[in-house]
TIGULO-583483 format. One line per field, with one value per residue (C-alpha): residue in one letter; x, y, z. Coordinates in Angstrom, 3 decimals, m for minus. Example, Ala and Ser with C-alpha at 12.3 -4.5 7.8 and 13.67 -1.06 7.14 Angstrom:
code A S
px 12.300 13.670
py m4.500 m1.060
pz 7.800 7.140
***
This chain:
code X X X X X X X X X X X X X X X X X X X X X X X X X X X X X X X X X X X X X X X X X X X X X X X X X X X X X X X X X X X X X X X X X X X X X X X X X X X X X X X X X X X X X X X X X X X X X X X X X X X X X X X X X X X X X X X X X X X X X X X X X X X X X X X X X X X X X X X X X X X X X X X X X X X X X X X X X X X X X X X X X X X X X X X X X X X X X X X X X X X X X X X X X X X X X X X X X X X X X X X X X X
px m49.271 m48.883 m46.060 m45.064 m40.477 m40.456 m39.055 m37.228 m33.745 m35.003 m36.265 m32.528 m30.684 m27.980 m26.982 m23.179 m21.303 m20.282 m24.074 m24.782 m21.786 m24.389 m25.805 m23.552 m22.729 m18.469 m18.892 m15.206 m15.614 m14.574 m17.210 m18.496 m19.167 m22.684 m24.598 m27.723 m29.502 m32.881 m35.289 m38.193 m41.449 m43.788 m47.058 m47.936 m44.634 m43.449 m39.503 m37.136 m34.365 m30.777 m28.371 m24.330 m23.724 m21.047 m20.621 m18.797 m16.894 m19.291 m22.746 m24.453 m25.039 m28.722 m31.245 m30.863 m33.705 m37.038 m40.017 m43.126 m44.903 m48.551 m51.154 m48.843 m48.131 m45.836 m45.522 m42.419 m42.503 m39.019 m37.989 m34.212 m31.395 m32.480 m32.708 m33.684 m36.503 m35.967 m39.268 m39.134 m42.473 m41.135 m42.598 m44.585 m44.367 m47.998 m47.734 m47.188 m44.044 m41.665 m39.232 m35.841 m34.246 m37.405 m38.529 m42.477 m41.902 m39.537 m39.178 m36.600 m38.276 m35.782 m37.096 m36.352 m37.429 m40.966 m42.598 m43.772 m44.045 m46.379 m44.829 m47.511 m48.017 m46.024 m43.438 m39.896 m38.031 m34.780 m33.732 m30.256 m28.833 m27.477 m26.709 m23.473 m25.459 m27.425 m30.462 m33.775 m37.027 m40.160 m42.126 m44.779 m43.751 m45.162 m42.462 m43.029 m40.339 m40.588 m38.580 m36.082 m33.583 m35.254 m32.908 m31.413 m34.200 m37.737 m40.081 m42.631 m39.938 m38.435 m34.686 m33.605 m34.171 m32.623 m29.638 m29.710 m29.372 m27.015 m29.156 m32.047 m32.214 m30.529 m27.534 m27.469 m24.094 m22.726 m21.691 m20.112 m20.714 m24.800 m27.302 m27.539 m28.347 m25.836 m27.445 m27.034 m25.714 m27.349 m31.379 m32.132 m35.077 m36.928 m40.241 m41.275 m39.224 m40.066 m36.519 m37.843 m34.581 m31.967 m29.454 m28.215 m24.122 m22.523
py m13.895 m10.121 m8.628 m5.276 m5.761 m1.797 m2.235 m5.266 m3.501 m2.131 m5.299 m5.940 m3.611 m4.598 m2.633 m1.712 m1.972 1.689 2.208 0.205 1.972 4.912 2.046 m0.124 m0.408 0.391 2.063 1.452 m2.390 m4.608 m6.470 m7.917 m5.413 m6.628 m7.422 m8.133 m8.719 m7.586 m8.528 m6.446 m7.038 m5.659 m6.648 m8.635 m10.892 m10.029 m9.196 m11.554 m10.884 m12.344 m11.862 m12.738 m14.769 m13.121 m10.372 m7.027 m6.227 m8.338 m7.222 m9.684 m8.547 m6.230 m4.895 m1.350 m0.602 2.346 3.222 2.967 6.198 6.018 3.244 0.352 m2.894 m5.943 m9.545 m11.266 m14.914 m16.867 m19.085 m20.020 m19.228 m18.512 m14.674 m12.046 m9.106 m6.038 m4.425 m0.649 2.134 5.637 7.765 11.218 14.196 16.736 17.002 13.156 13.365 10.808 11.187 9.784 8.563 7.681 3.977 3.425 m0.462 m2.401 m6.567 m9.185 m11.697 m14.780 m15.992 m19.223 m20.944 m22.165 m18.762 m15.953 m12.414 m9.367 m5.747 m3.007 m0.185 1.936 m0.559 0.235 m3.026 m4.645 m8.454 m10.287 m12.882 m15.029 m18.212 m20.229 m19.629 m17.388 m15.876 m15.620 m13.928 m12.874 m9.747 m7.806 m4.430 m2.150 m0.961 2.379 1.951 6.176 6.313 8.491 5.503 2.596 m0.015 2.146 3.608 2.801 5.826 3.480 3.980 6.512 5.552 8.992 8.012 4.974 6.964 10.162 7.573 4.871 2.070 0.558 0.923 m2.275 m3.787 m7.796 m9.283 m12.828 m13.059 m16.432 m17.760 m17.272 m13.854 m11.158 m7.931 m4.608 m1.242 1.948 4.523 7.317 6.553 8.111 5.389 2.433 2.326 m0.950 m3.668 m7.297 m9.481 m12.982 m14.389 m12.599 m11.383 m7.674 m7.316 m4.182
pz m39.676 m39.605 m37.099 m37.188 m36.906 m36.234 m32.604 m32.902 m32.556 m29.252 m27.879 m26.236 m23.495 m21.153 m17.947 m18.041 m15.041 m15.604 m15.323 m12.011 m10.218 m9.442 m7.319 m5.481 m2.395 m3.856 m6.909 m7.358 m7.176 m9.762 m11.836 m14.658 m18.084 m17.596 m14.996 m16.298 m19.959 m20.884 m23.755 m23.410 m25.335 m22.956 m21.140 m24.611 m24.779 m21.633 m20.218 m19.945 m17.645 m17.084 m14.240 m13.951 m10.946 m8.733 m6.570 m6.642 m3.180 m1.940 m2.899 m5.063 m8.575 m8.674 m10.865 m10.968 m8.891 m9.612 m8.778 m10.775 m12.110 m11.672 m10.274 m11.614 m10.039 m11.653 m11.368 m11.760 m12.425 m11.229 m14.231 m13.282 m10.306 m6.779 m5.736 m3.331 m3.817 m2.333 m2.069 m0.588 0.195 0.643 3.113 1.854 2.597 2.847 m0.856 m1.547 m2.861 m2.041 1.083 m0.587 2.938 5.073 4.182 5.339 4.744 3.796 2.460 1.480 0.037 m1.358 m4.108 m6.653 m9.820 m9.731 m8.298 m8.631 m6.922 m7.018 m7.184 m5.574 m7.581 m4.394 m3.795 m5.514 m6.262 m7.414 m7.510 m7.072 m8.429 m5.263 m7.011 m8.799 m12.527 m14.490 m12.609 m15.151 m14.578 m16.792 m15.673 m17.272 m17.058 m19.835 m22.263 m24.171 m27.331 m27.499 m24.856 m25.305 m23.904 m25.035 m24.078 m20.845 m18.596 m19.857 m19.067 m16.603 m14.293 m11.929 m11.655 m9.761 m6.370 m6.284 m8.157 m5.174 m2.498 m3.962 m3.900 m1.961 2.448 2.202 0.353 m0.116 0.819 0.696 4.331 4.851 1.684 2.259 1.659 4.022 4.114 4.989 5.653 3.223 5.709 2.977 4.213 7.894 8.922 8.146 10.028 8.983 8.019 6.711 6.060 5.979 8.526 6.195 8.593 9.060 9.464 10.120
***
C-alpha cells in the first residue's frame, strides 16, 4: 500500500470559541474553547465532525455556517447525537449576487443518528448539537489542503456572509429544556420558510 502522509498534519482543525463569537447569537456568552472538531479527508475519506453538547446563553452549540462556491451540493450522513439543520437560499439581486438579509427559503430540519441529509448546491447550512453527548456527522465536502487556512476556513466555502450578518435568519435555542428557534433581528425577510414544528420565541 502506497499513501502519500503529505497532508496528514492538516487533516485536523477545531473551531475556537473566539472564532464562533462572529456568529452567535451573544458573542459575549460563555462557552466551551471548542465547539466543534473536524477531521477532514475530503470527498475520498470523507469529514468527520464532532460537536460539544451545551449551549452558550442559550443557543445550542453550531457549525459555523457558509455557503458553497460554485454548482456544489453535500450530503451529510448522521452517525451519533440528535441535531438540527439549518438550511438557508439567499435572494439575488439582477446580477446574481447574493442579498445578505433577504432569505428566498428557509428549513429546520431535526435530524438524528441513522440518517442522512442532502445540502443543494444554493442552500447555505449549519448543524447543532441539541443533545446531552457528543454530536457526530460524516459529510463529503471537498477539501483543497492549499488553502491558505487549511484547518480554519476551507476555500469550497464562503464564510463572509454568515460572518456580516451574525449567523443564519434563525438562531436555535433550548426553550424549556427542548429546540426552538429565535429570530436574528440583522436579516430584513424570509419569503419562504420550512421549520418542521420547531417553535419561534421572541
Amino acid at each position: 500500500m502506497n499513501i502519500d502522509f503529505t497532508n496528514v498534519p492538516k487533516h485536523y482543525a477545531a473551531r475556537t470559541h473566539e472564532k464562533m463569537r462572529e456568529v452567535l447569537m451573544d458573542p459575549a456568552g460563555a462557552g466551551p474553547a471548542i465547539h466543534y472538531y473536524m477531521i477532514r479527508g475530503g470527498v475520498d475519506q470523507k469529514n468527520t465532525t464532532v460537536w460539544e453538547p451545551g449551549t452558550i446563553s442559550g443557543e445550542y452549540i453550531k457549525t459555523y455556517g457558509h455557503y458553497h462556491i460554485g454548482d456544489l451540493s453535500e450530503t451529510y450522513w448522521f452517525v451519533y447525537g440528535e441535531g438540527v439543520a439549518l438550511l438557508q437560499k439567499l435572494a439575488v439581486d439582477e446580477n446574481s449576487v447574493m442579498i445578505a438579509d433577504v432569505v428566498e427559503e428557509f428549513k429546520a430540519i431535526p435530524v438524528k443518528a441513522g440518517q442522512k441529509l442532502f445540502i443543494p448546491s444554493e442552500f447555505g447550512h449549519l448543524v447543532a448539537n441539541i443533545g446531552k453527548t457528543y454530536f457526530v456527522t460524516i459529510d463529503n465536502s471537498p477539501v483543497d489542503f492549499e488553502d491558505r487556512d487549511p484547518a480554519g476556513l476551507p476555500g469550497h466555502a464562503d464564510y463572509e456572509l454568515v460572518k456580516k450578518m451574525q449567523g443564519f435568519a434563525y438562531y436555535i435555542v433550548e426553550h424549556n429544556g427542548l429546540p426552538a428557534l429565535k429570530k436574528n433581528p440583522h436579516y430584513k425577510s424570509i419569503l419562504r420558510e420550512e421549520l418542521n414544528g420547531l417553535p419561534v420565541i421572541g
